[in-house]
C-alpha positions in Angstrom: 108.9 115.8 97.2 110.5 112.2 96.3 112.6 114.0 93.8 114.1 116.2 96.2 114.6 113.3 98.7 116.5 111.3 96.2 118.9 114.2 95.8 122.4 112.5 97.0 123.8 113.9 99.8 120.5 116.1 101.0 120.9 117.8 104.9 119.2 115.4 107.6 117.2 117.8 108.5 115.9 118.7 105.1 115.3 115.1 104.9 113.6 114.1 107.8 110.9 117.3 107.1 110.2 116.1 103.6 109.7 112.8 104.5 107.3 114.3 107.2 105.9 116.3 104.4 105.4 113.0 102.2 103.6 111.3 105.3 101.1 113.7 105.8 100.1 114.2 102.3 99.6 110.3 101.4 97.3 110.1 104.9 95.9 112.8 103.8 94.8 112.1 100.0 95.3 108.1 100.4 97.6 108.4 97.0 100.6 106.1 95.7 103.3 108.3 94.6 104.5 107.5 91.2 108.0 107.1 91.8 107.2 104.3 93.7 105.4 102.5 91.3 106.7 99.5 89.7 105.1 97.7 86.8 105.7 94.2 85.1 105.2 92.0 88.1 104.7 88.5 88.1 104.5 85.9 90.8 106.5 83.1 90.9 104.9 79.6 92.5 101.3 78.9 93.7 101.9 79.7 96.7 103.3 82.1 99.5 106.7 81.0 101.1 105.7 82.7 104.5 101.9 83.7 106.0 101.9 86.8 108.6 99.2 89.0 110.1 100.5 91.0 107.6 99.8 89.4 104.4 101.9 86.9 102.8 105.1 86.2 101.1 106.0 85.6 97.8 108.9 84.9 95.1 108.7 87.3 92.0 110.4 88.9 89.1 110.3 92.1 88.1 112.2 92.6 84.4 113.9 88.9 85.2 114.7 90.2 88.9 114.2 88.0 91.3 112.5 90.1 94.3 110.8 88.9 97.3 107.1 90.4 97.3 105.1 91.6 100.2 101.6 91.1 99.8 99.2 93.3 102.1 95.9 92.1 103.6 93.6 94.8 102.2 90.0 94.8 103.8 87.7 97.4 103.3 89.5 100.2 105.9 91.0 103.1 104.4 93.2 103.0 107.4 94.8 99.6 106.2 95.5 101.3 102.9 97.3 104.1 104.4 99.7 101.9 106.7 100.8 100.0 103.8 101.2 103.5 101.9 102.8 104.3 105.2 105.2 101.5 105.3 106.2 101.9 101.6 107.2 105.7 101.9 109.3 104.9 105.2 111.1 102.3 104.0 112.3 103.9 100.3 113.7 106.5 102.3 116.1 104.0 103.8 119.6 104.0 102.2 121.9 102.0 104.0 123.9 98.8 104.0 122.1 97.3 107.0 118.4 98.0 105.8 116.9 96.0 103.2 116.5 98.3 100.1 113.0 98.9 99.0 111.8 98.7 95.2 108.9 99.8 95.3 104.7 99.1 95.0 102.7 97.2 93.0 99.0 98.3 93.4 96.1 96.1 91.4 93.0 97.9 92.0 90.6 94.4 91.0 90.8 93.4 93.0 92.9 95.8 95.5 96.2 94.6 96.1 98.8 96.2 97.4 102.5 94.4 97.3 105.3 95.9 98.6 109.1 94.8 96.7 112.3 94.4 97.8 115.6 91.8 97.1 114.4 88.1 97.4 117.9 86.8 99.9 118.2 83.0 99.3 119.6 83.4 103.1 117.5 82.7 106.2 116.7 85.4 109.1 119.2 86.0 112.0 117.0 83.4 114.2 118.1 80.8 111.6 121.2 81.7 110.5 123.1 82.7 114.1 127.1 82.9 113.4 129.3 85.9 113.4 129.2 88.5 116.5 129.5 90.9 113.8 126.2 91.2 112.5 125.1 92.7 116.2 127.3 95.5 114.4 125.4 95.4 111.3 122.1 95.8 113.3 123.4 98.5 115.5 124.6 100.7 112.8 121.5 99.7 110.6 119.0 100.9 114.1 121.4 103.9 114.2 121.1 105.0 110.6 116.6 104.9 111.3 116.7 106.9 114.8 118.7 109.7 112.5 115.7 109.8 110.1 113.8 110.3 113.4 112.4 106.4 112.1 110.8 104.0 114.8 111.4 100.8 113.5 108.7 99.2 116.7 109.2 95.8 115.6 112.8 94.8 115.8 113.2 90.9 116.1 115.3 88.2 115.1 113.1 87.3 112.2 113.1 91.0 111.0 116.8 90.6 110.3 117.7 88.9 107.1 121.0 87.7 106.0 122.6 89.1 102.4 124.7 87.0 100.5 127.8 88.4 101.8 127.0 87.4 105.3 125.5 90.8 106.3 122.6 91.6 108.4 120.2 93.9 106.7 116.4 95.3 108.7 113.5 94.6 107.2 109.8 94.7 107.8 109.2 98.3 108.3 105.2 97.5 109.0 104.2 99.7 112.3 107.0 101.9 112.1 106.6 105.3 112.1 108.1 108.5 112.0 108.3 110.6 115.3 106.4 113.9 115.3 103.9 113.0 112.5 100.6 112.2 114.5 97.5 110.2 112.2 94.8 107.7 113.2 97.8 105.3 111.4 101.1 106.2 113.1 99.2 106.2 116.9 97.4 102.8 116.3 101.4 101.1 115.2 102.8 103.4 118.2 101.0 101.2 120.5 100.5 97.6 119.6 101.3 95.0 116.7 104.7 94.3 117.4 106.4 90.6 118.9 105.7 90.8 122.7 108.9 88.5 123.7 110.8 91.4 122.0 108.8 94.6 123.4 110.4 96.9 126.1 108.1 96.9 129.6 106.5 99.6 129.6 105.1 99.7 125.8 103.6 96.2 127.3 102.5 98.3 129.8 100.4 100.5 127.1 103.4 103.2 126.4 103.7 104.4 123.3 106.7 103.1 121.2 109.6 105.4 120.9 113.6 105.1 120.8 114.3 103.4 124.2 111.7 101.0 122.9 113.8 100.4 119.8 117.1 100.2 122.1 115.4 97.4 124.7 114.4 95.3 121.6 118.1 95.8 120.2 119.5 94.7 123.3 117.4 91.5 123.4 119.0 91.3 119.9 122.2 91.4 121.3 121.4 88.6 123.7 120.5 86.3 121.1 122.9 87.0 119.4 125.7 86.6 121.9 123.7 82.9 122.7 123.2 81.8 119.2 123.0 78.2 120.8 119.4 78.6 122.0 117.1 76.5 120.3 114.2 78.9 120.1 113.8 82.4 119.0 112.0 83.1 121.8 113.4 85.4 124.6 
């Protein structure tokens, strides 16, 4: 299924039913698929640059590359497993220049770990690095590129948005999203909660499930702080 959907230039469609057809399968068997594996992974520094309810942070290398390394909190729940497995399929799907391209996994099973790779971006997030109107472009047309994948991103914040070398704003953190019309234990539990509650539309506050307008009112708060970059806080 991964082979097909690296095929250049594959219909939408096609593309959003394999990627369906990929999601169900992982939930389903709780497997890594191979393609995603990377091997020859080392950790650089004894300690995490940033600490989430996620996980943690870390600097790496990967053949002398540097990469910035996701390291999942995995307790004894299969369904923790599954979102990070989740999270890893979603986001190597995305191929744009305003999403943060995806590596791939790492798994150590002793003990189980579960780290998640991408480019490490000596830049700060949009909440620290606030300069150029044009990067509410970059966002848009990186939101844009996810709804046509039928992708919920569910957590879109300042701090989700990284800043490339070249001054571009790429998404990243890809955690409780989700893709609409695949329905598992997983998918509904991110639907509804762990996202940033300054950044959340009403009425997913209110208990709705996230869903496109969602995405569109948290993109809009984007485009507030970006358009008042002189706000001391992050906070909406």
């Amino acid at each position: 299924i991964h082979q097909l959907l690296d095929v250049p230039g594959i219909p939408l469609l096609s593309k959003r039913t394999l990627l369906q057809t990929s999601l169900k399968l992982t939930h389903t068997h709780d497997c890594v698929p191979q393609c995603l594996v990377l091997r020859g992974f080392s950790k650089t520094g004894d300690c995490a640059f940033a600490v989430g309810h996620f996980g943690e942070l870390w600097k790496g290398t990967i053949e002398g590359v540097k990469v910035a390394v996701k390291q999942a909190r995995i307790f004894t729940s299969d369904n923790n497993i599954r979102k990070v497995l989740r999270e890893a399929i979603i986001w190597r799907q995305c191929d744009h220049p305003n999403v943060l391209p995806f590596y791939g996994i790492f798994h150590d099973s002793a003990p189980s770990m579960y780290c998640l790779m991408s480019p490490f971006l000596d830049n700060r997030s949009l909440c620290q690095y606030m300069s150029k109107m044009y990067q509410a472009l970059d966002i848009t047309c990186g939101m844009d590129y996810l709804h046509t994948l039928s992708i919920i991103h569910g957590n879109l914040k300042g701090d989700n948005v990284l800043i490339t070398d070249d001054c571009q704003a790429v998404i990243t953190d890809f955690g409780i999203s989700f893709v609409m019309g695949i329905t598992t234990f997983a998918t509904s539990t991110s639907s509804h909660k762990g996202g940033t509650i300054r950044w959340e539309a009403p009425e997913v506050l209110s208990g709705s499930p996230n869903n496109f307008p969602a995405d569109i009112y948290s993109l809009a708060c984007m485009y507030f702080k970006v358009c008042f970059p002189l706000l001391k806080s992050c906070s909406l």
